[in-house]
Structures are given as structure tokens and as C-alpha cells.
C-alpha positions in Angstrom: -36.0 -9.0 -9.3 -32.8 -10.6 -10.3 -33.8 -11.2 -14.1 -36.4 -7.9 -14.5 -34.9 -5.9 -17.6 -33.2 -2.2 -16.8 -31.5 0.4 -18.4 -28.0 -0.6 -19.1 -26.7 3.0 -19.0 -25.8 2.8 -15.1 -23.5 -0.4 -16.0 -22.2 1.3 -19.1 -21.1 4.3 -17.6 -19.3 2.8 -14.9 -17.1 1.0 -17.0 -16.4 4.0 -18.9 -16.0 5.6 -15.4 -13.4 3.0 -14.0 -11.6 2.2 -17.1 -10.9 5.9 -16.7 -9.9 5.7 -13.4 -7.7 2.9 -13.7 -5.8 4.5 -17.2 -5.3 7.3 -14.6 -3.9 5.5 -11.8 -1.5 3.5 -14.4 -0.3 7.1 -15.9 0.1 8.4 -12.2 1.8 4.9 -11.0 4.8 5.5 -14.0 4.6 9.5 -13.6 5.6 9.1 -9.9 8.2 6.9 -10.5 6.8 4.0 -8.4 7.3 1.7 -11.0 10.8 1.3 -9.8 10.6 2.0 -6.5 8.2 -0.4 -5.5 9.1 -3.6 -8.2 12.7 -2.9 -9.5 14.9 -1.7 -6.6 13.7 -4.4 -4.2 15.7 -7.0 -3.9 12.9 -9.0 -1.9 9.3 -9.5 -2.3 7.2 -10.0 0.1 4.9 -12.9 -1.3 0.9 -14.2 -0.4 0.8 -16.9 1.1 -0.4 -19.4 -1.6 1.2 -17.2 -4.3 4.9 -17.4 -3.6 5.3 -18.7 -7.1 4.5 -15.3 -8.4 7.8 -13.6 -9.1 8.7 -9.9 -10.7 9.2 -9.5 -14.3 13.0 -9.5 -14.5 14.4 -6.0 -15.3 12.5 -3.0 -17.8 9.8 -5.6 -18.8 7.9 -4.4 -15.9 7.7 -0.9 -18.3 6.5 -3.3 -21.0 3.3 -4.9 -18.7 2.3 -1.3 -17.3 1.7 -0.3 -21.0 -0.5 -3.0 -21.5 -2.2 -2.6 -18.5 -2.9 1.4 -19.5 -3.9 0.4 -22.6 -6.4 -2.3 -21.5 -7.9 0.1 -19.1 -8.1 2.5 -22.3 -10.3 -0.2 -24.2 -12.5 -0.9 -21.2 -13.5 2.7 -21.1 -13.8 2.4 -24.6 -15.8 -0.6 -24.9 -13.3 -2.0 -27.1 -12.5 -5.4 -27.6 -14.0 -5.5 -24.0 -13.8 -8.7 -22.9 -10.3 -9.4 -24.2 -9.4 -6.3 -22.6 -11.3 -7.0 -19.4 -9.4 -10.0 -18.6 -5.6 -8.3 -19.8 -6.7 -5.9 -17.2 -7.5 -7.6 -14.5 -4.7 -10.4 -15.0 -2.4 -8.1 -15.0 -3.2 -5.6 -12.0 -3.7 -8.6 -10.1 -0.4 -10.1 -11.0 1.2 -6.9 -9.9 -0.5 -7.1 -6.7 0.5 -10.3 -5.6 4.1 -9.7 -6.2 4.8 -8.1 -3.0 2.1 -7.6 -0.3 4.2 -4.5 1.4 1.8 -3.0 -1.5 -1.3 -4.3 0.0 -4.2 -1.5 0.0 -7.9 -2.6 0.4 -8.7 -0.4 -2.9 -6.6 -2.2 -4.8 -8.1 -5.6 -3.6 -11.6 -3.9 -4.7 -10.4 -3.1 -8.4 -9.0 -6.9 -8.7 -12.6 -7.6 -8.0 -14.3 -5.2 -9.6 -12.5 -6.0 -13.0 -13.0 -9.6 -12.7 -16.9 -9.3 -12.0 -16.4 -7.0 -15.4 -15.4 -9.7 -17.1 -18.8 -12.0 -17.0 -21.0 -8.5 -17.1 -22.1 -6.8 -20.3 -21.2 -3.6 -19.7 -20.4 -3.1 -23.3 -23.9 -3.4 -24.5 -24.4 0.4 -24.6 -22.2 3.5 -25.5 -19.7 1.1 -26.3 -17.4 0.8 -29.8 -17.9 -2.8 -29.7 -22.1 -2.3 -29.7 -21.4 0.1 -32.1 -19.3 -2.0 -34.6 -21.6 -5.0 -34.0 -25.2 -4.6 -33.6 -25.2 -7.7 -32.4 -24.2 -6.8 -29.1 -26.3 -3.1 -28.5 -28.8 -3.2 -26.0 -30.5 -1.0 -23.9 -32.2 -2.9 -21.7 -30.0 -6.1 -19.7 -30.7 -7.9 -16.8 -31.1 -6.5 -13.2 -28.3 -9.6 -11.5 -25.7 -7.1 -13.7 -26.4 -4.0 -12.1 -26.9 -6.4 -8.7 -23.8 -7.4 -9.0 -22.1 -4.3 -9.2 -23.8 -2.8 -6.5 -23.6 -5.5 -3.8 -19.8 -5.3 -4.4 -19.7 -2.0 -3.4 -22.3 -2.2 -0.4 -20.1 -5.1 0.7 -17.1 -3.0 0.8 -18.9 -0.1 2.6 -20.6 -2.4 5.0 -17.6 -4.6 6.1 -15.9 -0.8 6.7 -18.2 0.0 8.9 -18.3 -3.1 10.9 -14.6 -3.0 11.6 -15.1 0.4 13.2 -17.2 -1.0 16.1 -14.2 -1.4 18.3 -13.6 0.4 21.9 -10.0 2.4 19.8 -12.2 3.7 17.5 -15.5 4.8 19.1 -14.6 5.3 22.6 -10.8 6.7 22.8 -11.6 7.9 18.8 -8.0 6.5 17.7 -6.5 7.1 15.7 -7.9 9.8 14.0 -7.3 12.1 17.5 -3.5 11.5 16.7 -3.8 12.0 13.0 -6.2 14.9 12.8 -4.1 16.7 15.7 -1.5 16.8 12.8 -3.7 18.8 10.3 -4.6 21.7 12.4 -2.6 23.8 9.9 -5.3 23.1 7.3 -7.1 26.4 6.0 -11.4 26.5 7.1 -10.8 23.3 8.8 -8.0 23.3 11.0 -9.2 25.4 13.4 -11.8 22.7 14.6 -9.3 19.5 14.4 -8.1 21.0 18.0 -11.5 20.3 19.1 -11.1 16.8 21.0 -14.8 16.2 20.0 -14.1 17.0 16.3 -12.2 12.9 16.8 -15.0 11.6 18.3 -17.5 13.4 15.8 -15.2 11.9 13.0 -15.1 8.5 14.5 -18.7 7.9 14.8 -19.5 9.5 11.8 -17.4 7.5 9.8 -18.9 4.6 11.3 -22.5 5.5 10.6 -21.0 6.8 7.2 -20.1 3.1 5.4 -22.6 1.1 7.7 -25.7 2.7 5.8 -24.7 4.4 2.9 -24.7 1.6 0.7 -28.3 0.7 1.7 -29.2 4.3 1.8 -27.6 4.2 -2.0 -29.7 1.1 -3.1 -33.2 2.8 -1.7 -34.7 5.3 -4.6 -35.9 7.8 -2.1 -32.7 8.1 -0.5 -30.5 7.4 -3.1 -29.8 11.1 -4.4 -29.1 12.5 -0.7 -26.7 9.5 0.1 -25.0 10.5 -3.0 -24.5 14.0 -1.5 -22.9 12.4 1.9 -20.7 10.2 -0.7 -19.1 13.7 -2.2 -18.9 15.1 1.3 -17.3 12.4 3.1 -14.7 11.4 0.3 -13.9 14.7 -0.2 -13.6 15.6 3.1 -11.1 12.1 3.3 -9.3 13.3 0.0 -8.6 16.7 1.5 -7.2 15.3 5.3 -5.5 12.1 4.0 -4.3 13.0 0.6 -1.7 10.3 0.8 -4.8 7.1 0.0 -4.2 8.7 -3.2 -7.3 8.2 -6.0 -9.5 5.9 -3.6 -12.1 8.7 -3.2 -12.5 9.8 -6.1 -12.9 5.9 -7.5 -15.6 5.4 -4.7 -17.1 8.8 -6.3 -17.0 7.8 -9.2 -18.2 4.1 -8.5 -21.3 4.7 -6.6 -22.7 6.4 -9.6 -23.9 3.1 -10.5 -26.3 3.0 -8.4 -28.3 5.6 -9.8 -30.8 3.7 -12.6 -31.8 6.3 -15.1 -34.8 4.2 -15.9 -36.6 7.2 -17.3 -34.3 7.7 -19.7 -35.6 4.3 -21.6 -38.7 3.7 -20.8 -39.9 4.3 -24.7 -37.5 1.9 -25.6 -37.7 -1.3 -27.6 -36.4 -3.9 -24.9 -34.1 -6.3 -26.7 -34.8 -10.2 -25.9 -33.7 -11.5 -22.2 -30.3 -12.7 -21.8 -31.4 -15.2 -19.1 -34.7 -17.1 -20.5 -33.5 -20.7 -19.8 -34.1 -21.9 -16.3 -31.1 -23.7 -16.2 -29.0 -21.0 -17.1 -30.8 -18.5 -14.5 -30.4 -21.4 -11.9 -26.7 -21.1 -12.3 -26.1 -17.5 -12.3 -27.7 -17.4 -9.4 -25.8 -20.5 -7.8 -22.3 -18.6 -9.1 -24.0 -15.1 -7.5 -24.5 -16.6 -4.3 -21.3 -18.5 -3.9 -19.5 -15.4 -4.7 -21.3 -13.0 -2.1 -20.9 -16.0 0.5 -17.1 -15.9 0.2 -17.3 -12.1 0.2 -18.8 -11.8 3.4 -16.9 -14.5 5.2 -13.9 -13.6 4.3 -14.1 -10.3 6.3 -15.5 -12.4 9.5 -12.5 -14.7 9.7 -10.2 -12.9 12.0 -13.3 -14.2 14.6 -10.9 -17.9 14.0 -8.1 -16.6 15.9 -7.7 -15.9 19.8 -5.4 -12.8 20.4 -6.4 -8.5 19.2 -6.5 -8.6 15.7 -5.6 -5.6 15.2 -2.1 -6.6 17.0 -1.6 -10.0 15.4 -3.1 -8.8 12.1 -4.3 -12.5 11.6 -7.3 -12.3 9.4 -6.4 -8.4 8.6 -6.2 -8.2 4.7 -8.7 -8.3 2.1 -11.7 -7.2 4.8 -11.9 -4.1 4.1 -10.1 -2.4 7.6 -9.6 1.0 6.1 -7.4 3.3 8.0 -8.3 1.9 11.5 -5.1 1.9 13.1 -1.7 3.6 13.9 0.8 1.1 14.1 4.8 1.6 14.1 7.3 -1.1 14.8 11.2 -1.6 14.9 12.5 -5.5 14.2 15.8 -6.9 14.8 16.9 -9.9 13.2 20.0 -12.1 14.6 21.1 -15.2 12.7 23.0 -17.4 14.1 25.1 -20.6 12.9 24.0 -23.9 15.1 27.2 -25.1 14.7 30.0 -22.6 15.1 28.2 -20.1 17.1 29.4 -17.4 14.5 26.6 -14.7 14.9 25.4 -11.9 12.8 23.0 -8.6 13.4 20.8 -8.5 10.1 21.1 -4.7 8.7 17.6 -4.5 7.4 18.1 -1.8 5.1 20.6 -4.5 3.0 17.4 -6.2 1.5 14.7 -4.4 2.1 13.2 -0.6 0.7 12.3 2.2 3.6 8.5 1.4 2.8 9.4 -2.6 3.0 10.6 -2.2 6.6 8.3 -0.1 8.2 5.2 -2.7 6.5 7.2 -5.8 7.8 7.4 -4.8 11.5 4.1 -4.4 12.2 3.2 -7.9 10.6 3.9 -11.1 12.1 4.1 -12.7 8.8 6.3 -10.5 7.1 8.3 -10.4 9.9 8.3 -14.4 9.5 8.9 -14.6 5.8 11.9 -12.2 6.1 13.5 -14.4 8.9 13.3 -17.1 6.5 14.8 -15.6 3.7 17.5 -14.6 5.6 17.9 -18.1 6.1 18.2 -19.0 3.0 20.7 -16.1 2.4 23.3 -17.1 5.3 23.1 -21.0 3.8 24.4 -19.3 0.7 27.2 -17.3 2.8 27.8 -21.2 4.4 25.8 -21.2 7.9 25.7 -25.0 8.2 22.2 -24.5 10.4 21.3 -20.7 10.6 19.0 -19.7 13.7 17.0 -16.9 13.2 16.2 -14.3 16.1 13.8 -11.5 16.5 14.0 -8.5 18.9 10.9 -6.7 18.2 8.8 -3.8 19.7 5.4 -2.4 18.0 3.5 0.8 19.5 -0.9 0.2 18.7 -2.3 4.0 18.7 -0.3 5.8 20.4 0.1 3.4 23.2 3.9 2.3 25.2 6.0 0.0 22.9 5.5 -3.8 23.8 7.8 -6.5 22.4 6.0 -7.8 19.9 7.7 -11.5 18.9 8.8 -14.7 21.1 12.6 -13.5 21.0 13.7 -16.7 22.1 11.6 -18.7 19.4 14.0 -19.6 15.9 11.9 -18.1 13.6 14.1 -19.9 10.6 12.1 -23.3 11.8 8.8 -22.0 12.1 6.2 -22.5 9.0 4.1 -20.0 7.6 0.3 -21.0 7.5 -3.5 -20.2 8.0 -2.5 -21.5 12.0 -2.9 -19.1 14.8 1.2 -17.7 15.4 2.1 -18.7 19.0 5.4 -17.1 18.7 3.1 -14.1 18.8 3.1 -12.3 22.1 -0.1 -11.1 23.5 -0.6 -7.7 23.9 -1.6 -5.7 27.0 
């Protein structure tokens, strides 16, 4: 199964498919000017935990890496240069990424991964520049762990998206799509039927259905060119009532096309000698496969670790593929204080932090804690001997009555960032 030889045209054309896509996304990223909205103009970054030595390029230079990223997205379509462009790419989206998690979208997470499994896949062995430079590297057949890989990525991502839709918000109040589709009843065809309360509830439970099975629906032959059609319908139905998650449809579009095998297309063909025909190497791949998966789907089941509504401590959140599951809107209000003098100071926010910045940072406890303790740092600068830091915050879940949201009487400037459950989090009702 894992070693059988296939056609490598599905690989191939999804890496000249999301090479594409990403060249795109890099033109559309300078074109709207969120180059320097999102890493010039802020004067803080919010950082990963873990990665709070990655810091901004300083200045235009920023300019400078987006070029390289577009071009090594060019040469991964292009098969060109393909692993040295592989690894550009993904070292360098991913760098961008982890500057400032206010950016944090679950698509972006699946690119990172998807351009780093590129990089150990030969996905320039067919309609390629390199293959067709060096002969060396053509083939038409490669092993079926490559195409595998690929495609339990994807299933992963679909799957996990599913799973955190089994929740009472979703299935039984269907929130928050009743909220946000009873904003698009303008919408020509369509609108009409988003008064429907039922059209929420429809919605909700299709959408759960939707990424439970479509990836296994995708992977079964006799299915697999049906499932495709629910792919085009449901993405494009997402593209036209949330335009604002940008090229995501399209790239899952686009993506799922590789799990189409085109076997016909090669089954006169000379297959080229087996990549994996020493044991120990196939032992390995398959050691580094399974390792990989494992941390793939626990990573998405580790919320289960902490004690209080995840979806109101947001412990466990990220990278676990929670697509568009909640409303959430907060206002925070930080006080420092000087232990010593008493001297006492109401933060404006809007001093060192973007629009976008705010609104992300008070909905999520460890935003809200990592601002807290750079304003810390700041009023040792402006000489606080022993700056307190205080929070007055209030967060509305779906619609729902605004509920303080963090300890107010808890000095945030003391407490320390971790994996730990938060306890200055208050429980919500």
C-alpha cells in the first residue's frame, strides 16, 4: 500500500497548483497593502510562546523577504530548483507567521505544513523544469507514502473541523452562523432564505457532516468524483457568504485535487525503479510518517488538558483546525500601577497596539497576558520602581450578555506565561 508505485501526476499538479496559489496570495498580501499594516506600523508583536525570539525584519527589508517568498512560490510551481525553493518558501512564510500571532489563521498553519511535507516529497519528478533539465530526476511512476502523505494532511484538516463542530453552540442553538448569516440577507438568489431560522441550522449541521466525511468520501474511488462536487459547492458557497477568509476556498479547491489518481493515464508506462527498496530505509519513512500523523492528531485533542469552555479560555485553541466556530468580541482595560508611589496610569491601548491587534488581544487570555507584561516593561523604562498591572475585562461568546472575563484583582505583571491552565481566568456562565 504504502510503497505500491502510482502515477506522479496528482503530486505534480498540486505543487504546480499551490505554488500558484501561494505566488497569488504573496502578490495579493503586497497589493493590499498589508505588508505594512500588519508588520511595519506595529509597534508590538504579539509572539508564540516558545518563539519570542523571533523578531520583525527592521524597516523596508520586510519588502525585500516578500520578494523572495513570491519568487520561491514561482519556482515551486515551476519545479525549479525545487527543493532549494521548497525550503526558502516555507522558512520564510513560516517566519512571518510566527512574528505576531494577532495574524494567526488555521490556513496559514496548513500551508506551513503543507510546504514543509513538500520539502521531503518528489513532487518535482514530473512536469517539472528540474525533470526536464535532468533526466535524472523524471519519473512517472513514485511511491504511494507521497501521495499518502499529501492526502492525510488534508483529511486531518477536514476531519479535526468537523470534530470541533460537535458542540451544543453549533448544533443545537446553530451559533454563530444564525448571527452571521442574519447579516447577509441582502445577498442576491440567496438572501432571501438566510431569514429562514432553519437555513442556520441546515448550515450548521451540514457543515458538520461536510468536513467529517469528505475527506474519506475523497480517498474512496467510487465516491471520490461526487465528493469533489460537494468540495466546489461548499467552498464556494463559503467564498460567496464569508468573502473576508480570503483565498482559503479556493486553496482547499484547488488542494483536494490531489486526490484524484489519474492512474489510467500511465498504465502503458515504463515504471522507473522504486525509490524505497531497502528495508531499512522503508522502516524509517514509515517511523517518520507515523510520528508525524501522531502529533497531528494530538495536537487538535489537547484542549481535553484543561478544565474551563475552551472556546472561552481559548487554551488549546490554535493550530486544531477550529474554523469559524465562534463570535467573540471583547473590550480590555489595562491599569498600571507603581508599588511604591501609588502613581497610577489608565493604559490607552490604541498607543501600542493596531485596530486589528486590539480586538485579537481581548478575546485571548494570553495576549491579554503578554500585553500586561510588556506594558511592564514599558513603565520600568518611564521609572515605575515596581509596576502592577491591572485588567478590567468583559468578552460577549455568541451573542450572549458580557461577562468579565479576567481576575481584576490578580497583577498580571507577576504572572508567567505557560502551557499551565490560567487561573486568573474567570469561569464563564
Amino acid at each position: 500500500m504504502f510503497f505500491k508505485q502510482v502515477s506522479a501526476l496528482p503530486l505534480a499538479i498540486f505543487r504546480l497548483c499551490f505554488g500558484t496559489l501561494m505566488l497569488l496570495s504573496t502578490l495579493r498580501f503586497w497589493l493590499k497593502g498589508w505588508i505594512e499594516e500588519l508588520y511595519i506600523k506595529p509597534i508590538f508583536h504579539f509572539s508564540y510562546y516558545g518563539f519570542e525570539w523571533v523578531k520583525p525584519i527592521k524597516g523596508e527589508g520586510i519588502y525585500i523577504l516578500f520578494f523572495v517568498m513570491g519568487v520561491a512560490a514561482l519556482f515551486v510551481a515551476l519545479g525549479l530548483l525545487y527543493r532549494l525553493a521548497t525550503i526558502i518558501f516555507f522558512l520564510s512564510f513560516t517566519y512571518l507567521e510566527l512574528i505576531d500571532k494577532t495574524n494567526y489563521l488555521n490556513h496559514y498553519y496548513l500551508v506551513s505544513l503543507l510546504s514543509f511535507l513538500l520539502i521531503f516529497l518528489p513532487a518535482h519528478a514530473y512536469l517539472s523544469v528540474d525533470a526536464w533539465i535532468d533526466k535524472r530526476i523524471y519519473q512517472e511512476k513514485i511511491s504511494n507514502i507521497y501521495l499518502i502523505t499529501i492526502r492525510l494532511q488534508l483529511l486531518i484538516t477536514y476531519f479535526f473541523a468537523g470534530v470541533a463542530k460537535i458542540n451544543s453552540d453549533w448544533l443545537l442553538a446553530a451559533l454563530p452562523l444564525k448571527i452571521w448569516l442574519s447579516t447577509k440577507t441582502d445577498l442576491p438568489f440567496i438572501g432571501y432564505f438566510l431569514l429562514f431560522p432553519v437555513t442556520a441550522y441546515l448550515f450548521s449541521w451540514g457543515g458538520m457532516l461536510f468536513d467529517i466525511s469528505i475527506g474519506f468520501l475523497l480517498w474512496w474511488g467510487k465516491t471520490r468524483p461526487v465528493a469533489y462536487i460537494f468540495v466546489l459547492l461548499f467552498h464556494g458557497l463559503t467564498a460567496i457568504l464569508f468573502p473576508q477568509i480570503g483565498m482559503f476556498p479556493l486553496m482547499m479547491v484547488v488542494n483536494t485535487l490531489v486526490f484524484f489518481s489519474f492512474e489510467k493515464q500511465h498504465n502503458n508506462s515504463k515504471e522507473k525503479l522504486q525509490v524505497f527498496k531497502n528495508q531499512i530505509i522503508k522502516k524509517i519513512s514509515l517511523s517518520v510518517f507515523i510520528f508525524y500523523f501522531s502529533i497531528q492528531c494530538l495536537l487538535p485533542m489537547r484542549y481535553l488538558y484543561y478544565p474551563d469552555s475552551l472556546f472561552w479560555t481559548e487554551e488549546g485553541y490554535r493550530f486544531s483546525w477550529r474554523v469559524m466556530l465562534m463570535e467573540k468580541t471583547g473590550a480590555t482595560f489595562f491599569t498600571v500601577k507603581d508599588a511604591n508611589t501609588g502613581l497610577s496610569e489608565v493604559i490607552n491601548n490604541g498607543l501600542y497596539l493596531s485596530p486589528l491587534q486590539e480586538k485579537m488581544m481581548s478575546t485571548q487570555p494570553d495576549m491579554i497576558l503578554q500585553f500586561a507584561h510588556f506594558l511592564r516593561d514599558k513603565y520600568i523604562e518611564k521609572g515605575f520602581r515596581d509596576p502592577i498591572v491591572f485588567v478590567e475585562s468583559y468578552v460577549s461568546l455568541n451573542g450572549r450578555a458580557n461577562q468579565q472575563f479576567i481576575n481584576p484583582k490578580v497583577n498580571l505583571a507577576k504572572e508567567i506565561d505557560s502551557f499551565v491552565h490560567k487561573t486568573w481566568i474567570l469561569g464563564h456562565e
